[in-house]
Phi, psi and omega in degrees: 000126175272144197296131196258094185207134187271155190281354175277338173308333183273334175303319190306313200272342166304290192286335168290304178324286146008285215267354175072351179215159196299298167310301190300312164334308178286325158327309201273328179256358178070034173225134159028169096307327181276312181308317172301295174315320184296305204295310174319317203296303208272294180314326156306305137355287199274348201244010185075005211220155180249117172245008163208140165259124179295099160264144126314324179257354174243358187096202168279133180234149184289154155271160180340303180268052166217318181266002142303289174300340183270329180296329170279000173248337154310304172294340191287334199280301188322300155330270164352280138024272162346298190278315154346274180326313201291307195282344155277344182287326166303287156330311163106349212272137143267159195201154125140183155288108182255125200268144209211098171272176159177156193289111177345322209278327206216027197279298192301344184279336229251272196325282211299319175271317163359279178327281180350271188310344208233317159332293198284342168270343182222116160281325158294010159266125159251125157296136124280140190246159154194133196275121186238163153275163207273330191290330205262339150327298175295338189269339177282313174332304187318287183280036185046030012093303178242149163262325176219176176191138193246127192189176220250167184286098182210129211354078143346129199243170193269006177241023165225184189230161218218079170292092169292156195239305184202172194222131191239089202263149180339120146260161153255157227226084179243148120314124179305010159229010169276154195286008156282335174352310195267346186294146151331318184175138197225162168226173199307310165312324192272027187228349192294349185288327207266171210263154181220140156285092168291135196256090217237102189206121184341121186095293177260039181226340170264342179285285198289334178293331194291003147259027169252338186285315219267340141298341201052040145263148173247120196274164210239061154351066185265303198243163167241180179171145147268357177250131151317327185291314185303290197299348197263331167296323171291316158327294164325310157296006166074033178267347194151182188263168144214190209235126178222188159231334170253138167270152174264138189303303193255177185301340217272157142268161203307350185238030153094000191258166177257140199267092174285146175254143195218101173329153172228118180259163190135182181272051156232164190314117162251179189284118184258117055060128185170179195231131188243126205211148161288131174298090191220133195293355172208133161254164154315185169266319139002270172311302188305322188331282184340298195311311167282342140252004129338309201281309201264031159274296202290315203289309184306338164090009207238002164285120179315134190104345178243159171299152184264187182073326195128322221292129184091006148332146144242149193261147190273007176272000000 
């Protein structure tokens, strides 16, 4: 007799595996709690199998075989997916789950309207987002994991493909009372005495020191931080200057202190802004959308963080 079970059922039994409990699962999907369960009952039922064992003080935890099974049911929902997607690739249509990374450092600026508008223009898409570091970018890309992900040209690997979008060169980052505070404009020299917060994050943390090595100054390490957030605060806080490429509209750090931005002058390298993909002879339909609008946002001057007017564009001709 063959099993009689729906793919929301399985969605259903994912997202409880995920969220470790039935509440957290209905929260997240906005559905019942008793319809999850009901749903937990009957696939238990049809497939024979205890796919959680029930604690009280820890929740639901999977068994051997609920982890098993939940790995073969993630894929069948991708597969799915997948034909959603073929069919709109027929049809002409965009449509389906677009999986969507980007790099922690500008994630909180970016993403979010980005997503927004694009929701709202194809109402048959759903994003998934996920705020990454550049290693784990590259490591998702491999494994389809992500379908695209927006992050800086930053040692690129040759089995991905890379879209500059716009170009962002180096500022520094005080406190409204360090004593550079006031300057205009700086350079690297002018920085070797002072204590620096690194903003130390796979990649862009070897991107900013690499202009103190190509000065031959040794930079005055005090704090290290891997949250964007973190650092503009420690900054704020008199721990030191630090080093960014993208801005925020306003001075404040995340407590409320106020924040100078400084030019950093010199021969150095800024940062291309872009869109990142696995290298492949057909896209969706789906996707290429994405692509172009992403493009034509960054083009509009009206994302936080980018220079307005256009200036730092880069053009897609």
């Amino acid at each position: 007799m063959p099993f009689r079970y729906t793919l929301r059922q399985l969605e259903y039994f994912v997202a409880v595996g995920k969220a470790g409990s039935i509440a957290a699962a209905s929260d997240k999907l906005n559905v019942s709690s008793p319809s999850i369960s009901a749903a937990i009952t009957q696939l238990e039922v049809e497939f024979g199998v205890t796919l959680f064992v029930r604690e009280h003080a820890r929740g639901l935890s999977l068994t051997k075989a609920g982890h098993r099974i939940m790995e073969r049911t993630e894929f069948v929902l991708r597969e799915a997916d997948l034909l959603a997607t073929l069919a709109g690739e027929i049809t002409g249509k965009v449509q389906g789950i677009l999986s969507v990374g980007c790099l922690a450092t500008f994630a909180q600026f970016i993403l979010p309207g980005i997503r927004r508008d694009f929701e709202q223009n194809y109402p048959d898409v759903r994003i998934e987002q996920r705020e990454l570091n550049q290693a784990d970018i590259f490591s998702q890309l491999r494994r389809a994991e992500l379908d695209i992900a927006l992050t800086y040209d930053l040692d690129i690997p040759a089995d991905l493909e890379f879209q500059p979008l716009h170009e962002l060169p180096p500022y520094v980052v005080l406190g409204e009372d360090h004593t550079l505070a006031g300057r205009t404009e700086l350079t690297i020299s002018d920085l070797q005495d002072s204590p620096m917060v690194l903003l130390d994050l796979p990649f862009s943390g070897e991107y900013f020191l690499s202009f103190f090595r190509e000065a031959n100054i040794k930079p005055n390490i005090a704090e290290r931080t891997a949250d964007m957030s973190v650092m503009r605060s420690l900054v704020a806080n008199g721990f030191g200057f630090s080093i960014a490429n993208i801005r925020p509209h306003n001075t404040l750090s995340p407590d409320g202190k106020k924040l100078a931005y400084v030019s950093l002058a010199g021969e150095l390298r800024p940062l291309r802004l872009g869109l990142l993909r696995a290298k492949a002879e057909n896209e969706t339909n789906t996707l290429k959308t994405f692509v172009e609008h992403c493009a034509r946002a960054v083009k509009s001057g009206t994302l936080p963080g980018l220079h307005s007017s256009g200036e730092g564009v880069i053009s897609s001709s």
